[in-house]
C-alpha positions in Angstrom: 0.0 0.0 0.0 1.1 3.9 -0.3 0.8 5.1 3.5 1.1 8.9 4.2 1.4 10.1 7.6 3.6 13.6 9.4 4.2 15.4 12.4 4.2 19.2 13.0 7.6 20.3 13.8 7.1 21.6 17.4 11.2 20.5 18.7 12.4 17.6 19.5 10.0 14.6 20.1 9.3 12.9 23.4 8.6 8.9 24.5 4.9 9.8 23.6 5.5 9.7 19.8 7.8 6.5 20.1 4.9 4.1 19.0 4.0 6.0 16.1 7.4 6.0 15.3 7.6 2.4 15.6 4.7 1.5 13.5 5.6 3.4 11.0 9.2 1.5 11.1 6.9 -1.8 10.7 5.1 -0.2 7.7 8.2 0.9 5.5 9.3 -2.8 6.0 6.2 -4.1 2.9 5.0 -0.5 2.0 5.4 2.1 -0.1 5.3 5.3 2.6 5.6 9.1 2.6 6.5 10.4 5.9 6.8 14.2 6.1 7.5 17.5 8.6 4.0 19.4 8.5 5.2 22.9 9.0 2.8 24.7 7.0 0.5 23.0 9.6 2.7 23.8 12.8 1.2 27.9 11.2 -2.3 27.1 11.8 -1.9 27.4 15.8 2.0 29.2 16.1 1.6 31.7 12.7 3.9 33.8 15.0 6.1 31.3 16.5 8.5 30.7 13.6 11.9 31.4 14.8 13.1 28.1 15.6 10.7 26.6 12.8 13.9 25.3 10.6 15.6 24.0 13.5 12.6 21.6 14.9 12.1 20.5 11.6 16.1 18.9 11.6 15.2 17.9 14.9 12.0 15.6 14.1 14.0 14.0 11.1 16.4 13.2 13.5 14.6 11.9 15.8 12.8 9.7 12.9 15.9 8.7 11.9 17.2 7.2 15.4 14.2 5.4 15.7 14.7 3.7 12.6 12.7 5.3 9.9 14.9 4.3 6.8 15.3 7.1 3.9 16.1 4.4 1.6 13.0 2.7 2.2 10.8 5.6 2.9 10.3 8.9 1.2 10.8 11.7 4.1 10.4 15.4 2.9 9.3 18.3 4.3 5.8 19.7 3.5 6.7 23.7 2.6 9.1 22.0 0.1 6.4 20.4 -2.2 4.8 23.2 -3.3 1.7 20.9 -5.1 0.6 20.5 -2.2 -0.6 24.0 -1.7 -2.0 24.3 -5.5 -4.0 20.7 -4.9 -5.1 22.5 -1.8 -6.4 25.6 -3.5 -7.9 23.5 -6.1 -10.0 21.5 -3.7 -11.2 24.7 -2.0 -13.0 25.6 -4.7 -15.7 23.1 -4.2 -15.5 22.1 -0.9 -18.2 23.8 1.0 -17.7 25.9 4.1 -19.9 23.3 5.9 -17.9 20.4 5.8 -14.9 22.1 7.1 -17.1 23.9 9.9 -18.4 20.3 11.3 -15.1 19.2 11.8 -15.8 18.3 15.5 -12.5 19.0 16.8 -12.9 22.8 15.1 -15.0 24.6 17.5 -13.4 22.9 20.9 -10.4 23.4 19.6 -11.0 27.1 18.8 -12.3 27.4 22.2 -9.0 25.5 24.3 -6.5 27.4 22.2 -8.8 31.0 22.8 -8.4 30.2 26.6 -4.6 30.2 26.2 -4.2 33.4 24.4 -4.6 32.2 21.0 -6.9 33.7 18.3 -7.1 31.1 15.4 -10.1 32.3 14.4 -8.6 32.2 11.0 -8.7 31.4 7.2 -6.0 29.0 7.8 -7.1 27.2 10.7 -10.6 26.4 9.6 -9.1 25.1 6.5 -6.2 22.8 7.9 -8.3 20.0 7.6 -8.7 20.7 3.8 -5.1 20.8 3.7 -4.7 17.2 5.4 -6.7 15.8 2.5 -4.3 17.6 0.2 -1.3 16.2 1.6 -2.2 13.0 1.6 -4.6 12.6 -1.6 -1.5 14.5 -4.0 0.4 10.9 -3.1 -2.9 8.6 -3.8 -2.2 7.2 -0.5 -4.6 4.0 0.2 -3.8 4.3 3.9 -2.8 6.8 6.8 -2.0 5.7 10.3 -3.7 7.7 12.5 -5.9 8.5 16.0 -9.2 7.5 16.6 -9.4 11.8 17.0 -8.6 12.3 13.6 -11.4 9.9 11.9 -13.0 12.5 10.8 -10.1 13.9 8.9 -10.1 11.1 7.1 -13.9 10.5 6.5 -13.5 14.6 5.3 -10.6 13.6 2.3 -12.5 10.6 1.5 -15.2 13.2 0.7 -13.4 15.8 -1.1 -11.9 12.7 -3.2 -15.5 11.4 -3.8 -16.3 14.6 -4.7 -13.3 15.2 -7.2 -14.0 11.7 -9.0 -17.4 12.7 -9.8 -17.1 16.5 -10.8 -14.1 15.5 -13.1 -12.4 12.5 -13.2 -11.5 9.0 -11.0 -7.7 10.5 -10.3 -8.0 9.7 -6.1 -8.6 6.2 -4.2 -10.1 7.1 -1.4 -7.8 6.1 1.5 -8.7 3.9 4.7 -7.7 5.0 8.1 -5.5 2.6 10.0 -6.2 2.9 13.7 -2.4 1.9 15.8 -3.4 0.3 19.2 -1.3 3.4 20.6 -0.8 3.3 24.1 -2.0 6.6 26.0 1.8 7.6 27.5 1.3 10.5 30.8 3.4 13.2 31.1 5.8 12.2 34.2 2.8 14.5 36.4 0.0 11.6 35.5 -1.6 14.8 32.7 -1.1 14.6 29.3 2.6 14.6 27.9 2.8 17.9 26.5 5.7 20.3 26.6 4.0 23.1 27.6 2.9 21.5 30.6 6.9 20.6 31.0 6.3 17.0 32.0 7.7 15.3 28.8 10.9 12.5 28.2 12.1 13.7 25.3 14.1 10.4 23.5 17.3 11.7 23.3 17.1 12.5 27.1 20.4 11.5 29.1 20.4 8.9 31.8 21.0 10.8 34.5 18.1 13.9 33.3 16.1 10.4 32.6 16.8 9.0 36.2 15.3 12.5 38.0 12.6 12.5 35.8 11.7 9.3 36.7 12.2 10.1 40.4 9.2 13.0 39.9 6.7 10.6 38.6 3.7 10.8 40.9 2.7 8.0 43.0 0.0 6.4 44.6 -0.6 10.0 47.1 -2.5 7.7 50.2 0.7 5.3 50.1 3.0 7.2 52.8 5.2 4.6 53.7 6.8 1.7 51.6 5.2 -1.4 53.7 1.6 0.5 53.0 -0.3 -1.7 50.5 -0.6 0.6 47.0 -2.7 1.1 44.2 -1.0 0.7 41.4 -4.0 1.7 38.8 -3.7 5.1 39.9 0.2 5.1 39.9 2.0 6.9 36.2 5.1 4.6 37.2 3.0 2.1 36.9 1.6 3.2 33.9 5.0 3.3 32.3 5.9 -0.1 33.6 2.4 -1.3 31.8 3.9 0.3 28.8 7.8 -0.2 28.5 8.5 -3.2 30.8 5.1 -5.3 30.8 7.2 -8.5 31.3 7.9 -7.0 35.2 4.2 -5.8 35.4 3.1 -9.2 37.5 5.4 -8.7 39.8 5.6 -4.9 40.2 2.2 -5.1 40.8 2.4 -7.9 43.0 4.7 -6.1 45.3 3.1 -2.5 45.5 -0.6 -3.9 46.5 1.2 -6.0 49.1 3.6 -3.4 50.2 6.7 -5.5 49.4 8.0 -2.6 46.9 8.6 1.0 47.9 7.7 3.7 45.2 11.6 4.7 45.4 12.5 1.3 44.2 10.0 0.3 42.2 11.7 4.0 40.3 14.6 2.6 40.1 13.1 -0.4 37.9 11.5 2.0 35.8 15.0 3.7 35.2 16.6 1.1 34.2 13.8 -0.3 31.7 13.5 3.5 30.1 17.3 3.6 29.8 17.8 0.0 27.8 15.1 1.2 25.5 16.6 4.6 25.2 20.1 4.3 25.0 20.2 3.0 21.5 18.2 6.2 20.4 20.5 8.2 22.4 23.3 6.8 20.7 22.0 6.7 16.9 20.8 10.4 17.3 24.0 11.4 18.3 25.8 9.9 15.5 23.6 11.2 13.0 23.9 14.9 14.2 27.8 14.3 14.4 27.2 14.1 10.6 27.2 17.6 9.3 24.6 18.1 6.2 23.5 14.3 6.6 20.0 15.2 7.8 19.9 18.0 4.8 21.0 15.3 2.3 18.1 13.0 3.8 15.2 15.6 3.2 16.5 16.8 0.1 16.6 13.3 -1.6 13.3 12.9 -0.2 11.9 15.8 -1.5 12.8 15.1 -4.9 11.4 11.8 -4.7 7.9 13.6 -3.1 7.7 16.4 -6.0 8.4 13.8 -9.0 5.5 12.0 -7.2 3.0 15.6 -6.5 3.8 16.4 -10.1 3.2 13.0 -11.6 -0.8 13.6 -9.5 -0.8 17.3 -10.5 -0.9 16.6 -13.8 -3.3 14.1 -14.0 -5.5 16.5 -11.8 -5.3 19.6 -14.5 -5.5 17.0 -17.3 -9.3 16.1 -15.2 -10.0 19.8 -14.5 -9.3 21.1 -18.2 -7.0 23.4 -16.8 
């Protein structure tokens, strides 16, 4: 199958995106996939945030990269860079109606959360984002794109504006499936949502000593005051993370903390160790790659040739459907 799927470049990415990382790793293995930066997204909510925009873009590749997305079997490419994507976008905006976009259900919420912080994206931009999802992944005919159960409607929106294409002109779009990742909800080291603003995040190339005090702030079980005290380890985020990164230790950790056999300093330290194993390779592979100078460059620019021959190759067949 072509899969497309990206990430907004917001700086470098945290322990929360690693299983989106890794099933994308598993998909370039017997697919054909596009994985790109989405900068001209990371506009619709930071329009006047742009002065490390470059940089986080290097970042995320790198970050890609050390996971193990592989440039030779995957196109990477940066979105701004393809510059189809914005003419497929203006082309589907001229018969897409204003409805569709303004029952995207995230839309108004989303309006609301970011208006509470400060943010007026009340804008042209923002209401069309979604329209420029479809473009970015309909310009590469994808049949598939790994996403969120949150962004379903995205997708049921491009399978839409494709429908809609294929019967005003011509059948140039499949209409692509969603494919749901059984992504594990990873909490910010405060038991919230892993978000940097909220400065609780692991980012993966995180040392192991900055990884160890991290660790050591996770919140615990708050009625377990002393060690021998039963616990509750459903309400625990180390435990969370052991659920997530060392489930083979899970029976026992549990085990331990609901019969107060385990203190939460220890039962830390396990956590430690398991986050460092899985790290260090990261750690080390990032390193290497930002030792190279201009190899992270080469990689998006080979990838962005191979995206544009592809947009082009679609771009064409779309004027040749529109008679324009």
């Amino acid at each position: 199958m072509r899969i497309l799927s990206g990430m907004r470049p917001t700086g470098k990415l945290h322990i929360g995106h690693l299983s989106v990382l890794q099933n994308w790793v598993r998909l370039q293995a017997e697919n054909k996939c596009f994985f790109f930066v989405a900068d001209w997204h990371a506009l619709t909510t930071a329009y006047d945030e742009t002065r490390e925009l470059r940089q986080n873009v290097r970042e995320i590749v790198a970050d890609w990269l050390a996971v193990g997305v592989d440039p030779e079997r995957s196109t990477i490419f940066v979105q701004s860079h393809i510059l189809e994507h914005a003419e497929l976008h203006l082309l589907f905006s001229m018969f897409t109606p204003l409805s569709w976009l303004e029952r995207v259900p995230t839309y108004k919420d989303q309006v609301r959360q970011l208006g509470e912080q400060g943010k007026d994206v009340r804008t042209y931009g923002f209401l069309g984002y979604p329209l420029l999802q479809a473009a970015d992944i309909l310009i590469y005919r994808a049949d598939a794109v790994p996403v969120g159960e949150d962004q379903l409607p995205h997708i049921e929106l491009c399978r839409e504006i494709a429908r809609r294409f294929n019967h005003l002109y011509d059948a140039v779009f499949p209409e692509p499936q969603a494919l749901l990742a059984e992504t594990a909800f990873v909490p910010g080291i405060d038991g919230r949502k892993m978000s940097k603003s909220y400065g609780n995040v692991i980012s993966l190339d995180v040392g192991p000593e900055e990884l160890g005090r991290l660790v050591r702030l996770m919140i615990t079980d708050p009625a377990r005051i002393h060690k021998t005290d039963p616990g509750h380890p459903e309400v625990c985020t180390v435990y969370a993370y052991h659920t997530i990164y060392s489930p083979t230790a899970v029976p026992e950790v549990e085990a331990r903390c609901r019969g107060g056999k385990i203190g939460c300093v220890a039962c830390k330290a396990l956590l430690s160790e398991a986050l460092e194993q899985m790290l260090a390779p990261i750690r080390a592979k990032r390193a290497e790659i930002m030792a190279r100078p201009g190899y992270v460059e080469e990689v998006i620019a080979a990838g962005d040739a191979r995206a544009r021959e592809e947009a082009r190759a679609t771009m064409a067949l779309v004027r040749e459907a529109m008679r324009i």
